[in-house]
C-alpha positions in Angstrom: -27.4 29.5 10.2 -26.5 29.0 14.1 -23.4 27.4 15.1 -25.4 24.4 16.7 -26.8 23.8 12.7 -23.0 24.6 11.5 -21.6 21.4 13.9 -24.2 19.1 12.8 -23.9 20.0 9.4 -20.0 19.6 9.1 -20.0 16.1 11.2 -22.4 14.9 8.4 -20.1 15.8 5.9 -17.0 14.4 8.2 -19.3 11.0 8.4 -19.9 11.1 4.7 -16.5 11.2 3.4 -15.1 8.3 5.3 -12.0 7.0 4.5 -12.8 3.4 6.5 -15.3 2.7 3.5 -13.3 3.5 0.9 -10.3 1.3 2.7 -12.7 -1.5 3.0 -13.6 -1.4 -1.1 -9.8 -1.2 -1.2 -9.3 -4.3 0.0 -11.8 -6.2 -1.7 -10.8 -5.0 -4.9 -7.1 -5.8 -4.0 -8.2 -9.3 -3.3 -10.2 -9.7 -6.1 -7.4 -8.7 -8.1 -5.0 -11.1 -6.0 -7.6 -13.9 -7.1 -8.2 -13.6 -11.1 -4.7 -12.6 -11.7 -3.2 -15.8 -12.5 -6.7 -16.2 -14.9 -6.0 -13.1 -16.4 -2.2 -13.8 -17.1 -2.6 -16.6 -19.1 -5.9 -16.2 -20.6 -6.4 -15.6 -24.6 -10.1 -13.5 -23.6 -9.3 -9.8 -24.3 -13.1 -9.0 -22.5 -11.4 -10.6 -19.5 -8.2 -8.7 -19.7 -9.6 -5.5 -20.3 -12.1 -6.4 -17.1 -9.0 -7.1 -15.3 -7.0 -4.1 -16.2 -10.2 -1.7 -15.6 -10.1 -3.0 -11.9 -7.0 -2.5 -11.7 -7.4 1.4 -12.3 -10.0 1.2 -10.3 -7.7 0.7 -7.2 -5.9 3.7 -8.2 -9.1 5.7 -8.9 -10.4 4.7 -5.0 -6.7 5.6 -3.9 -7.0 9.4 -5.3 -10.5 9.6 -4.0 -9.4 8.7 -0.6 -6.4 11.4 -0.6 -9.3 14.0 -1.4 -11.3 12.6 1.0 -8.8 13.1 3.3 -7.7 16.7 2.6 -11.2 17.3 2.4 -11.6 16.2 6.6 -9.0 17.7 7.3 -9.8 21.3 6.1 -13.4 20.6 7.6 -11.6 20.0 11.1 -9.4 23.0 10.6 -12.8 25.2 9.9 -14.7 23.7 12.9 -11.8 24.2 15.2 -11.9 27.9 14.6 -15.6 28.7 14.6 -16.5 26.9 17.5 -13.4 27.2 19.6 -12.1 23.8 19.4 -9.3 22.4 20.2 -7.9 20.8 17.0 -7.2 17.2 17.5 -4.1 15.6 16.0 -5.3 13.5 13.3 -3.5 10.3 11.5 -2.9 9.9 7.8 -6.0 9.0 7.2 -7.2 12.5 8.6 -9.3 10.4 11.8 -8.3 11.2 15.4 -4.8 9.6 16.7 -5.4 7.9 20.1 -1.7 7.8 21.7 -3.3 7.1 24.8 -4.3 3.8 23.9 -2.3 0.5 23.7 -2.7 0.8 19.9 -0.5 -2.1 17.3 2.1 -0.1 14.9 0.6 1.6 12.3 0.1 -0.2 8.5 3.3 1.7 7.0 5.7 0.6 5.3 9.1 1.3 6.0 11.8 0.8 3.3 15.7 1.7 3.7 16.7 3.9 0.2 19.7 1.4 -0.2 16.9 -2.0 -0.7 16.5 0.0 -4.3 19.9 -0.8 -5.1 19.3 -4.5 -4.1 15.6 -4.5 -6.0 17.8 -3.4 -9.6 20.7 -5.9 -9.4 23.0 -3.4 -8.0 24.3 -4.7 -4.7 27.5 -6.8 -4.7 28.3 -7.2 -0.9 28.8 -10.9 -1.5 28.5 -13.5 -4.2 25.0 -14.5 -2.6 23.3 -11.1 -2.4 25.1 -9.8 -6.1 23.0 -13.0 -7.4 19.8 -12.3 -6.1 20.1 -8.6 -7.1 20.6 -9.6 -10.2 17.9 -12.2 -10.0 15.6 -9.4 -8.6 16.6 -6.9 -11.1 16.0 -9.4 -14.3 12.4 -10.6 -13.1 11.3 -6.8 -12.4 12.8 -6.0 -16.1 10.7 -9.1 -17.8 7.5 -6.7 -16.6 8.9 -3.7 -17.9 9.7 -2.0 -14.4 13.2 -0.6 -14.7 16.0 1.0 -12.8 14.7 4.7 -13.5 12.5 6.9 -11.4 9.2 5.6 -12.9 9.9 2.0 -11.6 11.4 2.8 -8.0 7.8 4.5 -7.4 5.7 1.9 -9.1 7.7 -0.6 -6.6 7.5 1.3 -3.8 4.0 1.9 -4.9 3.4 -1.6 -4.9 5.1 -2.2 -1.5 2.9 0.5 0.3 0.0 -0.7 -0.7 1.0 -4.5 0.3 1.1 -3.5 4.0 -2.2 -1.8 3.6 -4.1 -4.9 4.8 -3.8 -8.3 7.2 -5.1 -10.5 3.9 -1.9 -11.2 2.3 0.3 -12.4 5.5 1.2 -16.0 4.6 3.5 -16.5 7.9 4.2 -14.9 10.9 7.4 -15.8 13.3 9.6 -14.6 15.6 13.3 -14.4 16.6 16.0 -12.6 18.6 15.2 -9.6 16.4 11.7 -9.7 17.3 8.4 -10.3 15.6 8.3 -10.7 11.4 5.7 -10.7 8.8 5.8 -12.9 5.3 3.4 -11.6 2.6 2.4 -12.8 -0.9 1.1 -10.3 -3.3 0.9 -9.2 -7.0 3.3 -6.7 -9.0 1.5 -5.4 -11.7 4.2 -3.5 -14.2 3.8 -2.5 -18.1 4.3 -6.1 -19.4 2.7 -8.5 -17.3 2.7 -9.9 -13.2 5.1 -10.7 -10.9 4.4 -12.9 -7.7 6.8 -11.0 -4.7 7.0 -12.5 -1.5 8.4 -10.1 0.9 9.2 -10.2 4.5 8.6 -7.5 7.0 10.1 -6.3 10.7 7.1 -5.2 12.8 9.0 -2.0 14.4 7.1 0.4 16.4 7.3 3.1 13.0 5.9 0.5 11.2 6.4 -2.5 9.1 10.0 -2.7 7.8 11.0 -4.5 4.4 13.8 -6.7 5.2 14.0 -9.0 2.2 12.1 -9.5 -1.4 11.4 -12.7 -3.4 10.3 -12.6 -6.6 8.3 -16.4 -7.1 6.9 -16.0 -10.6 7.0 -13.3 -13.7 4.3 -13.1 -16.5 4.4 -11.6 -19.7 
């Protein structure tokens, strides 16, 4: 096989395993989800609950396939670069080409200070106002089973990556002598039931960074 065959062979591969499709199901599932939640929260149907809880897995399923995906390119550009005397290109964390050149927005990462974990499990006590809404915090998390241990720091921060994943949940934008803020709605899914967060975020230039957490609603 010639190297001319080689290229075109590897950028069908490279077009194959696109990560932008498997974003875009991402989001529609996510929103879907966002949607029937409140249905399946307080409906007797266990068809419909089971329906609901396979799409939920499903999200997780399309997250692992995208992390292959993704090591997949990224071995593929690694191959390419040696046997046709490329230069590698840097690639972003979605294993496509950066372009620093370009006046791009910051990217969709989330950006959370170890110390908010503390204020998530009812652990700060600063101030009478912040030692109550950790508590608050803490107590809503613990009605769906997500609890101060290892497991439930990364189902949160789970959650919270994923919230900044996509434009669909911002609720409110403003601005102030900080700069420019974010407020987003979305859906904690723990062990026992749903919890409505809204959380607002700092638009830095490393990314989007959590500043405060409201939980609205828990269901069992």
């Amino acid at each position: 096989m010639g190297l001319g065959e080689v290229e075109k062979d590897l950028n069908r591969v490279t077009e194959c395993l696109s990560n932008q499709a498997i974003q875009t199901a991402l989001d529609a599932l996510s929103e879907a989800i966002e949607t029937l939640h409140t249905i399946a929260s307080e409906s007797a149907d266990s068809e419909f609950a089971e329906a609901f809880a396979v799409c939920q897995r499903s999200v997780e399923d399309l997250k692992r396939a995208q992390q292959i995906c993704t090591e997949i390119n990224k071995r593929v550009t690694n191959y390419r670069a040696r046997i046709l005397n490329e230069s590698q290109p840097a690639s972003d964390e979605h294993g496509g080409q950066t372009q620093e050149h370009r006046g791009t927005a910051p990217k969709r990462k989330a950006v959370i200070d170890p110390h908010k974990f503390k204020y998530f499990f009812g652990e700060s006590d600063s101030n009478k106002h912040n030692r109550d809404r950790s508590r608050q915090n803490s107590s809503e998390l613990n009605k769906i089973r997500i609890f101060n241990n290892p497991d439930g720091h990364e189902t949160l921060n789970h959650h919270l990556e994923r919230v900044v994943s996509t434009d669909s949940n911002i609720k409110e934008t403003f601005s102030n002598e900080y700069g420019e803020f974010q407020v987003r709605d979305s859906l904690l899914a723990g062990p026992g039931g749903f919890l409505q967060l809204e959380t607002t975020w700092h638009v830095t230039t490393q990314g989007l960074r959590l500043t405060t957490m409201i939980p609205k609603r828990g269901k069992k």
